[in-house]
DRENDO-1510 file (C-alpha; in Angstrom, 1 decimal, always signed):
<recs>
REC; n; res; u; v; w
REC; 1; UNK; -9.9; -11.3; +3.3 .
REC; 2; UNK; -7.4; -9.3; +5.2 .
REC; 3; UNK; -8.1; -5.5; +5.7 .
REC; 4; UNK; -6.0; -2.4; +6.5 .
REC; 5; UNK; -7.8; +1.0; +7.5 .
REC; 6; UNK; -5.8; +4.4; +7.2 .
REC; 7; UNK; -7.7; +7.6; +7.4 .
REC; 8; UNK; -11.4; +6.1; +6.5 .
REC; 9; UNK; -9.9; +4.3; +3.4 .
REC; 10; UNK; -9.5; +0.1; +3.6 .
REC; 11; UNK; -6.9; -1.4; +1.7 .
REC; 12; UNK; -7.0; -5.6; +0.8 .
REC; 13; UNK; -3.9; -6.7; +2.1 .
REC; 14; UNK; -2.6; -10.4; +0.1 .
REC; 15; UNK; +1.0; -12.2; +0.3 .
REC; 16; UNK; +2.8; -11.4; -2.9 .
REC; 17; UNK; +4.6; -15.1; -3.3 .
REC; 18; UNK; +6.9; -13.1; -6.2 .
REC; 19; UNK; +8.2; -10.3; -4.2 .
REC; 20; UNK; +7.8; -12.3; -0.8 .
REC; 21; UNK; +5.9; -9.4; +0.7 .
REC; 22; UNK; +2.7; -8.5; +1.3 .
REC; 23; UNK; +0.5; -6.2; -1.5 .
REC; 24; UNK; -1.7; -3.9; -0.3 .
REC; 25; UNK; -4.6; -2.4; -2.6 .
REC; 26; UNK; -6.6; +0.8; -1.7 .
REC; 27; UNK; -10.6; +0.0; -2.5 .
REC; 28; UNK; -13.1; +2.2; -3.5 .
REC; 29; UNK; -10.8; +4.6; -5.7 .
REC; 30; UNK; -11.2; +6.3; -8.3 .
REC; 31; UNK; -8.4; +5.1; -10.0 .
REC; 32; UNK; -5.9; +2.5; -8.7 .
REC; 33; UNK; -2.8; +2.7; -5.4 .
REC; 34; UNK; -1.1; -0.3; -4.3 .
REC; 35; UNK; +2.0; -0.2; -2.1 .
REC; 36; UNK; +3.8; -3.3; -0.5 .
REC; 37; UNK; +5.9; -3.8; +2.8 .
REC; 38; UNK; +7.1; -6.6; +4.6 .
REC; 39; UNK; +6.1; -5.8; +7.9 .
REC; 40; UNK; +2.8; -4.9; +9.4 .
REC; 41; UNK; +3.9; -1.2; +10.7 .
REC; 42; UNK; +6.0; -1.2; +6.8 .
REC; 43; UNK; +3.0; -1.8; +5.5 .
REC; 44; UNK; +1.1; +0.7; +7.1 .
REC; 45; UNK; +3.6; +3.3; +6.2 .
REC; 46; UNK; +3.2; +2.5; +2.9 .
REC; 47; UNK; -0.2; +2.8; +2.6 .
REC; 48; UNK; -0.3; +6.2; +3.8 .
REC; 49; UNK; +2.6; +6.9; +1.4 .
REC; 50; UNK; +0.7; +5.8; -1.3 .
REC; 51; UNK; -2.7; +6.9; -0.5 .
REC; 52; UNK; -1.1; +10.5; +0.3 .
REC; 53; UNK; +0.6; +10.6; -3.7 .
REC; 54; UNK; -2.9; +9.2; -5.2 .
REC; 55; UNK; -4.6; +11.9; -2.8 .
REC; 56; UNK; -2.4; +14.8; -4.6 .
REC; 57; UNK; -2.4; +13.5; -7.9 .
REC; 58; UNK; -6.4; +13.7; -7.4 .
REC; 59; UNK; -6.1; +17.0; -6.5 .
REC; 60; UNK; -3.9; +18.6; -8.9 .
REC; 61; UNK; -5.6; +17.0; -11.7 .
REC; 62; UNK; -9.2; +17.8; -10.2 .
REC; 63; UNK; -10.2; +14.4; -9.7 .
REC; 64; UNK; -12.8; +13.0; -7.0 .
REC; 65; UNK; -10.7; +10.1; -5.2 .
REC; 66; UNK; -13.3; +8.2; -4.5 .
REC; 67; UNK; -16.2; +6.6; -6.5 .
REC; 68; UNK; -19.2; +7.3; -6.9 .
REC; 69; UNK; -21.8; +4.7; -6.2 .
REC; 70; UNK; -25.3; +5.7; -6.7 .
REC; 71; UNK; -27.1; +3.1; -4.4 .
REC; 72; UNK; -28.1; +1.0; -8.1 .
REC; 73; UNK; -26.6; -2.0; -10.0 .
REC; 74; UNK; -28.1; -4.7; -11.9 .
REC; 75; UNK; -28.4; -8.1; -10.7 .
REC; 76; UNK; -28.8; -11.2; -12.9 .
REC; 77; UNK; -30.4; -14.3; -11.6 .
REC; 78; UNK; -31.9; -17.5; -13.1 .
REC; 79; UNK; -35.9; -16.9; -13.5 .
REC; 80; UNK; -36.6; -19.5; -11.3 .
REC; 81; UNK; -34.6; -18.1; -8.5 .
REC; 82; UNK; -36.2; -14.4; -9.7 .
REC; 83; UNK; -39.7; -16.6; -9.0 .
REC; 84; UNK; -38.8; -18.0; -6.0 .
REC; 85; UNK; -37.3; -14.8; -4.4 .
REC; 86; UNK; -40.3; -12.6; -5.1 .
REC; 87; UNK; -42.8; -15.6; -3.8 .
REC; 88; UNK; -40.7; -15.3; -0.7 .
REC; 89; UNK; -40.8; -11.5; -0.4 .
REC; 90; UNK; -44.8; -11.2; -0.7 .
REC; 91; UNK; -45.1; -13.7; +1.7 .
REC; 92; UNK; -42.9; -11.6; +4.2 .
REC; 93; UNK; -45.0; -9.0; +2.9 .
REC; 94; UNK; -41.6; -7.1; +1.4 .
REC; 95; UNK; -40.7; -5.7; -1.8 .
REC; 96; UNK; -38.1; -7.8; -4.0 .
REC; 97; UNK; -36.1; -4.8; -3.3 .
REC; 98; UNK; -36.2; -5.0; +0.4 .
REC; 99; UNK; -36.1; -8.7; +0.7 .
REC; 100; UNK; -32.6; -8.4; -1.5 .
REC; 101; UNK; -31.1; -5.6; +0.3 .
REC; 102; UNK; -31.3; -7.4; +4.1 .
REC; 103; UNK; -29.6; -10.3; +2.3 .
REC; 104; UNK; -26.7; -8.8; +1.0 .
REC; 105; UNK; -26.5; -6.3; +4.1 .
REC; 106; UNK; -26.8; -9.6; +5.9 .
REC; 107; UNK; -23.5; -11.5; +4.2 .
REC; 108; UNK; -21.2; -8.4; +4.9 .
REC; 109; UNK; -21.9; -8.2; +8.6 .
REC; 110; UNK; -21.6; -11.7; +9.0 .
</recs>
């Protein structure tokens, strides 16, 4: 995946085959901001454009821009994996919980 940072906010950047530019997509919002460009520095531009406008718009309407995400979220699994993974984290004398979070911290900085 292709990532843009302006200002502490990331955008995923994809080719837009219709338009024959690139599509940008702010994450982690609130609501949604997209912009497009067909060069890198365009681009750019654009994505402070359109973060700036969602950034106002959040403002005058008294919105928080960014989500909320409270450090919970359901995970569904087959039982026998469920078995197998909390096998494994006794063993390593860890907490399911533990044993889950270095995974998944593990596949994003990888």
């Amino acid at each position: 995946m292709n990532l843009m940072t302006v200002d502490g906010y990331q955008a995923k950047i994809e080719y837009d085959a219709d338009t024959d530019q690139f599509r940008g997509e702010i994450l982690g919002l609130s609501g949604g901001a997209d912009f497009y460009g067909s060069t890198p520095d365009e681009l750019r531009r654009e994505f402070k454009n359109s973060l700036e406008v969602f950034l106002e718009v959040c403002k005058e309407q008294g919105i928080e821009p960014r989500k909320h995400f409270s450090g919970r979220f359901n995970l569904r699994i087959p039982p026998e994996l469920h078995k197998t993974l909390a096998i494994t984290a006794e063993i390593q004398g860890k907490s399911l919980n533990r044993l889950a979070q270095e995974a998944l911290q593990k596949s994003v900085t990888t």
